[in-house]
Residue frames as a rotation matrix with the C-alpha (Angstrom) as fourth column:
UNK 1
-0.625 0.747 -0.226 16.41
-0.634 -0.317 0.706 -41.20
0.455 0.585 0.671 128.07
UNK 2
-0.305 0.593 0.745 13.30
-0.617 0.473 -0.629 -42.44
-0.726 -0.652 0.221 129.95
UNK 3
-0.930 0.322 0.178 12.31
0.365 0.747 0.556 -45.83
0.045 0.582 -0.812 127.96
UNK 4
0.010 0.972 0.233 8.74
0.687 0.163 -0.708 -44.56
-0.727 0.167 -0.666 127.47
UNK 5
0.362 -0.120 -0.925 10.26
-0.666 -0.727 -0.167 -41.56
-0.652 0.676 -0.343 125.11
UNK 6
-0.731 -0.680 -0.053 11.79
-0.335 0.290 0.897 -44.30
-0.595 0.673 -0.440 123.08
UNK 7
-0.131 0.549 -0.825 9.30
-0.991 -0.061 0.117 -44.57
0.014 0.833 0.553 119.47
UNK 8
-0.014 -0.130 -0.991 10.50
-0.674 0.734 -0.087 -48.28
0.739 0.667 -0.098 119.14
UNK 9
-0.839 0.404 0.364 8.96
-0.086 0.562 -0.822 -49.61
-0.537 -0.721 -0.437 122.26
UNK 10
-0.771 0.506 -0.386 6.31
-0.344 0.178 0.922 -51.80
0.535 0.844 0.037 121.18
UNK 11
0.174 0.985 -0.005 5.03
-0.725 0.132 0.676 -52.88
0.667 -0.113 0.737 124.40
UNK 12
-0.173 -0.664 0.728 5.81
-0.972 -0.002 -0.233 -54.79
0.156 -0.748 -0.645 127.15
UNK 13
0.161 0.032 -0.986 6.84
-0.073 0.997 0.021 -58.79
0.984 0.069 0.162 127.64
UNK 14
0.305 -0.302 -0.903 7.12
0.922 0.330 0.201 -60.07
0.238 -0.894 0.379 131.76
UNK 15
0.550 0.184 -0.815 7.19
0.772 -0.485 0.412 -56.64
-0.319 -0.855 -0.409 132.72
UNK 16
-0.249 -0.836 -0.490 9.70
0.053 -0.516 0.855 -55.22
-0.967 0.187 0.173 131.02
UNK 17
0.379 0.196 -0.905 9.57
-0.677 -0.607 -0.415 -53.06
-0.631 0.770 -0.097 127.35
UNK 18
0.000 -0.563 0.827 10.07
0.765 0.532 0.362 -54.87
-0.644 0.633 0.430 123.96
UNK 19
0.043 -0.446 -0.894 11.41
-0.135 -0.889 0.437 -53.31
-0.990 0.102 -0.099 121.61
UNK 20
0.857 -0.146 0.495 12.29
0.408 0.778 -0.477 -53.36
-0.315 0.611 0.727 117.98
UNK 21
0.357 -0.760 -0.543 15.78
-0.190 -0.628 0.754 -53.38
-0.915 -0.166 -0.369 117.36
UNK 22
-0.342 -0.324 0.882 16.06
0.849 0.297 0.438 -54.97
-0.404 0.898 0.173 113.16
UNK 23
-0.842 -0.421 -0.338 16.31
0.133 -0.768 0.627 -52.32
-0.523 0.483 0.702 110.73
UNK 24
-0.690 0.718 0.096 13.62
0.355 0.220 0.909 -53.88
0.631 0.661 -0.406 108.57
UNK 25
-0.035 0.744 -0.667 11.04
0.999 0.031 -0.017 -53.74
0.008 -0.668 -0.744 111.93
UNK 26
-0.157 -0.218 -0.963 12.15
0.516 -0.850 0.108 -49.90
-0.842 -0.480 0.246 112.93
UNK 27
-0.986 -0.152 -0.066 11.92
0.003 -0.414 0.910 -48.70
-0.166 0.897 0.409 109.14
UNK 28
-0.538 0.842 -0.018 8.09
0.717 0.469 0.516 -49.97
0.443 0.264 -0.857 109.25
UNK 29
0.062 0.443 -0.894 7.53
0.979 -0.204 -0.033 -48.02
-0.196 -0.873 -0.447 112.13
UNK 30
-0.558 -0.575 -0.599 8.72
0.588 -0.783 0.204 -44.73
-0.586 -0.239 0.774 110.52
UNK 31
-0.628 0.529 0.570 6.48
0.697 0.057 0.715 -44.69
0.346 0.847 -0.405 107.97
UNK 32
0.349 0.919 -0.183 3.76
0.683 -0.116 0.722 -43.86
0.642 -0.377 -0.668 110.82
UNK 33
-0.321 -0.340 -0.884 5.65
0.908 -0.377 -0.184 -41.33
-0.271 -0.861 0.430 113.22
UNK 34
0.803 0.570 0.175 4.59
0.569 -0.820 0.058 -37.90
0.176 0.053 -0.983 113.83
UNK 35
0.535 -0.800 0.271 6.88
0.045 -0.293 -0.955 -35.48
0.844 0.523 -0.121 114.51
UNK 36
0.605 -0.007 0.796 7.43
-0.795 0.047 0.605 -36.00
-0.042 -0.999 0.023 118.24
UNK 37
0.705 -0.361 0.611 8.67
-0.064 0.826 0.561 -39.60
-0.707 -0.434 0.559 117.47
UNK 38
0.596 -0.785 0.168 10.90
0.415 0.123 -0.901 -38.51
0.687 0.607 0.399 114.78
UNK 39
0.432 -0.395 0.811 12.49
-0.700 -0.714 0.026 -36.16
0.569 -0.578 -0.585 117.78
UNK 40
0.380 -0.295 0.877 12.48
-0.639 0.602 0.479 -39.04
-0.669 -0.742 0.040 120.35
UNK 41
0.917 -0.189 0.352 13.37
0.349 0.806 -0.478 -41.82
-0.193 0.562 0.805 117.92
UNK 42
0.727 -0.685 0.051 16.49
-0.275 -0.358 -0.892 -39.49
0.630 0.634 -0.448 116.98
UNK 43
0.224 -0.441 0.869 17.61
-0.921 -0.387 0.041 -39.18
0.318 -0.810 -0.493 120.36
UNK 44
0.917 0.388 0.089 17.61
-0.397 0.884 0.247 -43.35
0.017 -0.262 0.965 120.74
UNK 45
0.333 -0.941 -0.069 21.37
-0.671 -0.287 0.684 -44.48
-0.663 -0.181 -0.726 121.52
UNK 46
-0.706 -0.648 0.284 23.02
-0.211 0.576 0.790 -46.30
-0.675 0.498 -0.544 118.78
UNK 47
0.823 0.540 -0.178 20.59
-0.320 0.181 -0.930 -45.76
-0.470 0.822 0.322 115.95
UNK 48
0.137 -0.584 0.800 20.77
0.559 0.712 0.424 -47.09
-0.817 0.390 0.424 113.28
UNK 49
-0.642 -0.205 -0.739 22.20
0.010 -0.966 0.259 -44.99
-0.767 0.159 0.622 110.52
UNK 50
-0.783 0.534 0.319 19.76
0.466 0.163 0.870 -46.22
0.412 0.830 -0.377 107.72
UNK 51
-0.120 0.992 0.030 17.12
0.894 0.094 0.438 -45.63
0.432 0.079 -0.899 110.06
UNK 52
-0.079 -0.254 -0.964 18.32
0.561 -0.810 0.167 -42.39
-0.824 -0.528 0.207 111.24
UNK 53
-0.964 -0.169 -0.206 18.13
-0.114 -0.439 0.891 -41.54
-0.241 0.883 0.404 107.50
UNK 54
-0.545 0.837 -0.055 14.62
0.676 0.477 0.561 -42.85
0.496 0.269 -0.826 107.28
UNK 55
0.286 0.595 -0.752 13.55
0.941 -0.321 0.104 -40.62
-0.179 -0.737 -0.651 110.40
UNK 56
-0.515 -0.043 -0.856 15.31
-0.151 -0.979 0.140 -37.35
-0.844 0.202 0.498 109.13
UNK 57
-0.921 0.388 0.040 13.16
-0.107 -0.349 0.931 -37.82
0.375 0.853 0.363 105.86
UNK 58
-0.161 0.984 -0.073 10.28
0.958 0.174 0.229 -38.50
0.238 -0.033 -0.971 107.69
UNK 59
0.050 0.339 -0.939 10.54
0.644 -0.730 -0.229 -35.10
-0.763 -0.594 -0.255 109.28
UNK 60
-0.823 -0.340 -0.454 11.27
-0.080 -0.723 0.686 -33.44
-0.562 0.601 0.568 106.20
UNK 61
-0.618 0.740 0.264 8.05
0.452 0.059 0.890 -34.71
0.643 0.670 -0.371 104.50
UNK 62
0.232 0.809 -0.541 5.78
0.973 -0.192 0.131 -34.12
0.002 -0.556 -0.831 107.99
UNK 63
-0.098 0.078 -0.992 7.04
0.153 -0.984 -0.093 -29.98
-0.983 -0.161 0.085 107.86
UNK 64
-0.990 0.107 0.090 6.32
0.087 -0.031 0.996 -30.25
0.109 0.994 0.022 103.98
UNK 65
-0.598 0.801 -0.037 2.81
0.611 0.485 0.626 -31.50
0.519 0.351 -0.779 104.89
């Protein structure tokens, strides 16, 4: 997966991508995803599984809405 498809880039320290990688951070961030970054955010190796639960209800609320 190219690191610009990944949702939980925040932005970039000495050149290189930060990330968040704490549940607590990555749960914040779902709140706000469209449905693109629930797609790309799935696809992120070793999710977590909370937040893999967090990101399949976001998509269930954004095809609700």
């Amino acid at each position: 997966m190219a690191e610009h498809a990944n949702p939980f880039i925040t932005g970039m320290v000495n050149g290189r991508p930060y990330q968040s990688v704490t549940v607590e951070d990555r749960l914040a961030m779902v709140v706000r995803f469209t449905a693109a970054q629930c797609e790309a955010a799935l696809a992120v190796p070793n999710l977590q599984k909370t937040v893999k639960t967090a990101v399949e209800r976001r998509q269930r609320k954004l095809t609700k809405a």
